[in-house]
C-alpha positions as CSV (number, residue, x, y, z in Angstrom):
1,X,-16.4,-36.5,22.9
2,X,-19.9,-34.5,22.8
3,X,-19.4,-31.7,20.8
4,X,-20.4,-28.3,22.3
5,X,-22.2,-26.2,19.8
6,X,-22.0,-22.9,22.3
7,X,-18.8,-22.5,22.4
8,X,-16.4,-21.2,19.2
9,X,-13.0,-20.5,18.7
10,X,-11.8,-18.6,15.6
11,X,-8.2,-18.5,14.3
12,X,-7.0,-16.7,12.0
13,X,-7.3,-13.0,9.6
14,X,-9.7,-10.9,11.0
15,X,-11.2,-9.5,7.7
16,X,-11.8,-13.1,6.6
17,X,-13.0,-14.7,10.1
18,X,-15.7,-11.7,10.6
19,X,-17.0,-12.3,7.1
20,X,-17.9,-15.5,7.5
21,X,-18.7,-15.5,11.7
22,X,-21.1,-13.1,10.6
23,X,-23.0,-15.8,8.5
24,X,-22.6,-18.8,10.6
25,X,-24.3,-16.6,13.4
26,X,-26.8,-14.8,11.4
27,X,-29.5,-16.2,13.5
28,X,-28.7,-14.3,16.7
29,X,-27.4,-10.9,14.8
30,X,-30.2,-9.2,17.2
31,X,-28.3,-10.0,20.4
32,X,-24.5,-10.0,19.9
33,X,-22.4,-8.5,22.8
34,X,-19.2,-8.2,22.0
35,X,-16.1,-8.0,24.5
36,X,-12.1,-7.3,24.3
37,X,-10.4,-9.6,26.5
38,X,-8.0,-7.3,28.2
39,X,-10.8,-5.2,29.0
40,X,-13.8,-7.5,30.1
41,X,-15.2,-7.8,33.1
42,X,-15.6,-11.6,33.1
43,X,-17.6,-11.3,36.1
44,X,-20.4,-9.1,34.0
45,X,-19.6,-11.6,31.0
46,X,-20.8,-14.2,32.3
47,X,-23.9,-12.9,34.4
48,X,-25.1,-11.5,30.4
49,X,-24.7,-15.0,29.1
50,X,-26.9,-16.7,32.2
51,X,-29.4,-13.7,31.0
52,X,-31.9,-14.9,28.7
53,X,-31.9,-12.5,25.7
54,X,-34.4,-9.5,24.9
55,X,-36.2,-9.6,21.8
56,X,-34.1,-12.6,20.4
57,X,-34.1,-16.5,21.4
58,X,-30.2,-16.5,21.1
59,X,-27.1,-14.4,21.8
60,X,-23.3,-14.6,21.4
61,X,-20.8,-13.2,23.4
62,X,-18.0,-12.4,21.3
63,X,-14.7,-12.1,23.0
64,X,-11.5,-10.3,20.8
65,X,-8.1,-10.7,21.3
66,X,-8.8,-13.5,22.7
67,X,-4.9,-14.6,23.0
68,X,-5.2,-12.1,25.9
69,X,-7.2,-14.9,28.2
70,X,-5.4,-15.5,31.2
71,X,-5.4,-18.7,33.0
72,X,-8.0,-17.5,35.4
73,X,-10.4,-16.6,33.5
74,X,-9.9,-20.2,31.7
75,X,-11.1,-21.9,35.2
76,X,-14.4,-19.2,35.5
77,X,-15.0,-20.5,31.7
78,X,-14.3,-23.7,32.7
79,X,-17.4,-23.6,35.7
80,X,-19.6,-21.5,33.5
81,X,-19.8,-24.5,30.8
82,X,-20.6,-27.4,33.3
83,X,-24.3,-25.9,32.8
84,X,-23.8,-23.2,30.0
85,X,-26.8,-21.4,28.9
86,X,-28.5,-23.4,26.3
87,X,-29.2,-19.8,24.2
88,X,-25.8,-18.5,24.5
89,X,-22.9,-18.8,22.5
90,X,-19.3,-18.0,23.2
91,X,-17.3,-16.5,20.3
92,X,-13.5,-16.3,20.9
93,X,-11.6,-14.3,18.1
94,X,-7.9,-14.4,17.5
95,X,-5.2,-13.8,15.1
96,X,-2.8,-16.3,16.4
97,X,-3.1,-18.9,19.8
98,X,1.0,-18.9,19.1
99,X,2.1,-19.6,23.0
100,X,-1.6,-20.2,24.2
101,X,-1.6,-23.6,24.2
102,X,-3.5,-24.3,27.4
103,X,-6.7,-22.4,25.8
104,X,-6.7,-23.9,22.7
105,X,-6.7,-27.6,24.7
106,X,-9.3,-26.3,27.5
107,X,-11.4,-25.4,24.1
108,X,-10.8,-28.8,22.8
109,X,-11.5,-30.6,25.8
110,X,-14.6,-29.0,26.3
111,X,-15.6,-29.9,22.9
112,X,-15.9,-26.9,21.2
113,X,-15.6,-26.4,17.6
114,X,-12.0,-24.6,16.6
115,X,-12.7,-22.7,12.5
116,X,-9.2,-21.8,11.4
117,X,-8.8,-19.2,8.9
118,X,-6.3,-17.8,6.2
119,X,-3.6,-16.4,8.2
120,X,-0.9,-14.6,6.9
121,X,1.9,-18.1,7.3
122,X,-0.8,-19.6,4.9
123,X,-0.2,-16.5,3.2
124,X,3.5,-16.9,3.1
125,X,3.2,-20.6,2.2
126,X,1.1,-19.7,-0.9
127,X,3.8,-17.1,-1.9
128,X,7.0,-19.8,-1.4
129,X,4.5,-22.4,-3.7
130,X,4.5,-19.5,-6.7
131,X,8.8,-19.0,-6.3
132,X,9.1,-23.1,-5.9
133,X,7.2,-23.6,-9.3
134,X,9.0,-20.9,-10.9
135,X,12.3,-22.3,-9.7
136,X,11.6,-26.2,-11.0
137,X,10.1,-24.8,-13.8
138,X,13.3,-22.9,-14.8
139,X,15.7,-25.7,-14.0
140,X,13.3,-27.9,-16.6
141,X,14.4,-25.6,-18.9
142,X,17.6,-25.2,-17.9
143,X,17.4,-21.6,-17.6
144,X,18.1,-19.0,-15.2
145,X,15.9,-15.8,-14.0
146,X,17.6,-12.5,-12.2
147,X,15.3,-11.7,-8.8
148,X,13.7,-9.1,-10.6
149,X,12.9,-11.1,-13.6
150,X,11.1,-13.3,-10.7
151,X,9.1,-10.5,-9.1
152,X,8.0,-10.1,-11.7
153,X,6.7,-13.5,-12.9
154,X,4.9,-13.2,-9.0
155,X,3.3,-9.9,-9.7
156,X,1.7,-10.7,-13.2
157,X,1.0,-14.1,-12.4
158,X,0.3,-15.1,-9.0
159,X,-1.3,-18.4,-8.3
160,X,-2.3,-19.1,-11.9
161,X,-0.1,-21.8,-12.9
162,X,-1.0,-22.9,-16.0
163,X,-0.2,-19.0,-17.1
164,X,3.0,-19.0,-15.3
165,X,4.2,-22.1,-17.2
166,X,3.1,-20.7,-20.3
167,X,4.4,-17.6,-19.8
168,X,8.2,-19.3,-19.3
169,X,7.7,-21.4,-21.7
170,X,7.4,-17.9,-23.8
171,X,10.1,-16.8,-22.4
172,X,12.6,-19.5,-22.7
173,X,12.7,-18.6,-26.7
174,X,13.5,-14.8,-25.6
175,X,16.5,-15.8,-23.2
176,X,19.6,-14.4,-24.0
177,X,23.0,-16.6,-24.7
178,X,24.0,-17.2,-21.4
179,X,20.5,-18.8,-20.9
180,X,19.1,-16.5,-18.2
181,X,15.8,-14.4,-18.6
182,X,16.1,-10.2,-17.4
183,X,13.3,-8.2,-16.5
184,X,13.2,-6.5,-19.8
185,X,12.5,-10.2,-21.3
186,X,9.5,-9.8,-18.7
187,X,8.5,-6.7,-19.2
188,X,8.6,-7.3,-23.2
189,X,6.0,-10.6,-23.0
190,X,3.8,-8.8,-20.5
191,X,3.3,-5.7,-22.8
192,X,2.8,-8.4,-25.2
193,X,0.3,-10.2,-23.3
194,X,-2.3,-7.3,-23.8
195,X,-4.9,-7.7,-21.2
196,X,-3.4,-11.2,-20.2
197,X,-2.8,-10.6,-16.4
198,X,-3.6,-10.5,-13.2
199,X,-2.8,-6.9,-13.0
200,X,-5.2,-5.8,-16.0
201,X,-8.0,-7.7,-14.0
202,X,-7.6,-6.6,-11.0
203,X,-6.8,-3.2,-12.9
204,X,-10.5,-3.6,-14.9
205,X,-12.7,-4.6,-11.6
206,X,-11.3,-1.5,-9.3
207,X,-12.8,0.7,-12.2
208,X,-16.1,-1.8,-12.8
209,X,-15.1,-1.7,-16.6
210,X,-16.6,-4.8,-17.1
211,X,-16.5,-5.3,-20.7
212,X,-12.6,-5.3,-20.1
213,X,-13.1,-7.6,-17.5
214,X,-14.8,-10.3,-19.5
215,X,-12.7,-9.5,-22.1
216,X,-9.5,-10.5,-20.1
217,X,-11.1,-14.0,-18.6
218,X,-11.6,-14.9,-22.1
219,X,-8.7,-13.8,-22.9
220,X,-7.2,-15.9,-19.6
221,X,-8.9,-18.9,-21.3
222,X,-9.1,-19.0,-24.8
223,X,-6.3,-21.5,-24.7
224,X,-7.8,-23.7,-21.9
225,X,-11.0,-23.0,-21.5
226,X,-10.9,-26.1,-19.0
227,X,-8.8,-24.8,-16.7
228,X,-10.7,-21.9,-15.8
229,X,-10.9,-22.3,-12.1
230,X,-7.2,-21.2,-11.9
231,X,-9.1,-18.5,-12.0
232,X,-9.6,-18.5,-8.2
233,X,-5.7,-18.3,-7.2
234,X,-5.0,-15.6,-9.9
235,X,-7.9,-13.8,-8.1
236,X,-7.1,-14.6,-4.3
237,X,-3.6,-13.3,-4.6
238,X,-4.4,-10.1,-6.1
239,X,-6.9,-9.3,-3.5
240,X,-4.4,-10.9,-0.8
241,X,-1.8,-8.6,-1.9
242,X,-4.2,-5.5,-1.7
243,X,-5.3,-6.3,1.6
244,X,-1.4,-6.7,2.5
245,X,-0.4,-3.9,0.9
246,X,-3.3,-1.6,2.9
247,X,-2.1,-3.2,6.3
248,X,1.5,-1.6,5.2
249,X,0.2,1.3,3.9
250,X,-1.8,1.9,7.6
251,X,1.6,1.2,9.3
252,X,3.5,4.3,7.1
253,X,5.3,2.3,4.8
254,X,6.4,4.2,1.5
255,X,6.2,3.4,-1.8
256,X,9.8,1.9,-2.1
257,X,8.9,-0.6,1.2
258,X,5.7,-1.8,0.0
259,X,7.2,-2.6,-3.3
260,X,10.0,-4.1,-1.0
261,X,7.9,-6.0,1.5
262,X,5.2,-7.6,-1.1
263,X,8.3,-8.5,-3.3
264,X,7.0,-6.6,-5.8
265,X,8.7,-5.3,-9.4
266,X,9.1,-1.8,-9.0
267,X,7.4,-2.0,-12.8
268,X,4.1,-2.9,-11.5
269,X,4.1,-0.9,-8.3
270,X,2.6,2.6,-9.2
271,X,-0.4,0.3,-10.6
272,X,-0.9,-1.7,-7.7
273,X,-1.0,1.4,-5.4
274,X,-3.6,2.7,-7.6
275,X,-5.6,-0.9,-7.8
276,X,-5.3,-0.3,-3.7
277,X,-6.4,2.9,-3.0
278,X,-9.8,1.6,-5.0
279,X,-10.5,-1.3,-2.8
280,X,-11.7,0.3,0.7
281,X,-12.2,-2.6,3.4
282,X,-15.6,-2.8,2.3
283,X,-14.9,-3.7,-0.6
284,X,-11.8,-5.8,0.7
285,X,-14.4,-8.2,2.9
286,X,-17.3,-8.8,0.4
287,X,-14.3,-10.0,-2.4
288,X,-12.9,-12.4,0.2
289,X,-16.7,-13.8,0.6
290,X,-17.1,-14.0,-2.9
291,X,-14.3,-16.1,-3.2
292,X,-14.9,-18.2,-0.6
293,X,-18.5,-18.9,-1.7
294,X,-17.4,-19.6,-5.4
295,X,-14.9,-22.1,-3.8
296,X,-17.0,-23.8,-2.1
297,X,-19.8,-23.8,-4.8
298,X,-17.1,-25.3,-7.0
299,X,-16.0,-27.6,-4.8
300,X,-19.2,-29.3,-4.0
301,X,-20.5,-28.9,-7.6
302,X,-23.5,-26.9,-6.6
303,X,-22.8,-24.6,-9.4
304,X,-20.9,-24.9,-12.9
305,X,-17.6,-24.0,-12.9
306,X,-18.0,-21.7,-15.5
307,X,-21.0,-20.0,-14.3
308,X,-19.4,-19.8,-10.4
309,X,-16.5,-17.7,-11.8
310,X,-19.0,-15.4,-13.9
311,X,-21.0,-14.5,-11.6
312,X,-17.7,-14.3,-8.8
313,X,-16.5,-11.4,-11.8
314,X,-20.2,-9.5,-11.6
315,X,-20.2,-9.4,-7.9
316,X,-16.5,-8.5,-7.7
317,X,-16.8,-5.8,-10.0
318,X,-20.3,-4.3,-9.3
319,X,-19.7,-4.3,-5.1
């Protein structure tokens, strides 16, 4: 099937999608018109997209909440694109399609392209990957952890495996006689591990101290300094957890249910409210750009790996 570049549908976290929509449609920033779907007046919608722009060759209509499409506005759609107008785009922005199928389909059937973002089950599935390593890893050496012990593994660790096997491997000679680690072993290593963490970086970039920040990547890396793009995870799930924790903090949760919610050690939880309150959504939407660029710099080998992540740590710490 022809694909049909006017018409977009974006799934997925709306600080994330909005970042990069934003770029993909930088060309027609003059001429954006943007509509909620329980309010619009599809009627009006789609008179502004036969109407050729002012002052701009392009323009997007950019429909949110667009879950909330009813079936009959699917069949005005439908008409509209058996002649769309050639300098008109249609953005649909969702969350979740959960129990839309019939839109999803009419947008594939009319060949439009479907970007699907982080969302928070990918969010979720990330999370379970950290507690499944920890689990295998611990039953390779026959140990045992308490759930605290676990949290706090998460918390201090994330998705920077190579430093949560090491860190076990530490703490397999620190395991008491019955062969299970406590959160005291935890808490012991971590102290330890002086500027070794995910919380002392994300700690270092909310106060743009970035001596300390370069000082904890090579730090991070003195003992693999070929491994550096775990880097990336240990990153994303910091600011993941952030961004989580300020959607809880907006719905009133208290200290004790953020810490309960995120699965977080109540040891690290005073800190993370404080790396938290630093981070406004500002802030929160140029780090998840960053990291998507540097992801896909590394990935295609347009930069260094090396250089990608320093430059991700300025930018980071200097927005």
């Amino acid at each position: 099937m022809k694909k049909n570049p006017l018409l977009i549908l974006a799934v997925g976290d709306p600080l994330l999608t909005r970042e990069a929509l934003e770029k993909k449609l930088a060309g027609a920033q003059d001429a954006v018109y943007r509509f909620y779907a329980k309010d619009a007046d599809w009627t009006a919608v789609l008179e502004q997209a036969r109407t050729f722009p002012f002052l701009s060759e392009k323009q997007v209509i950019w429909i949110k909440q667009a879950e909330l499409v009813d079936e009959e506005t699917v069949e005005l759609l439908d008409k509209y694109f058996e002649n769309p107008a050639p300098f008109t785009t249609f953005l649909f922005e969702t969350e979740s399609f959960a129990g839309k199928k019939k839109f999803t389909d009419w947008v594939s059937s009319t060949g439009g392209e479907v970007i699907q973002f982080e969302s928070e089950s990918k969010w979720k599935k990330q999370t379970e990957q950290v507690r499944s390593f920890i689990r295998e890893k611990l039953k390779a050496l026959k140990l045992t952890a308490t759930p605290g012990a676990v949290k706090m593994l998460e918390d201090s660790c994330g998705e920077h495996f190579i430093l949560l096997d090491n860190t076990l491997e530490k703490l397999s000679l620190k395991a008491g006689i019955n062969g299970q680690i406590a959160e005291t072993d935890v808490e012991v290593l971590v102290d330890e591990m002086d500027d070794r963490t995910g919380f002392d970086l994300a700690e270092a970039l909310a106060s743009k101290q970035m001596s300390k920040v370069f000082q904890i990547y090579f730090n991070l890396y003195e003992d693999n300094p070929y491994q550096s793009g775990e880097l990336l995870g240990l990153l994303n799930w910091q600011i993941r957890r952030i961004y989580e924790g300020k959607k809880l903090v907006k719905k009133g949760a208290s200290k004790q249910e953020l810490a309960s919610k995120l699965r977080m050690s109540p040891y690290f939880i005073d800190r993370f409210i404080t790396n938290m309150q630093a981070f406004d959504e500002r802030k929160l939407k140029n780090a998840f750009g960053y990291l998507m660029e540097t992801d896909e710099d590394i990935k295609t080998g347009k930069v260094a790996v090396g250089a990608a992540l320093e430059t991700l740590l300025l930018r980071l710490g200097l927005s």
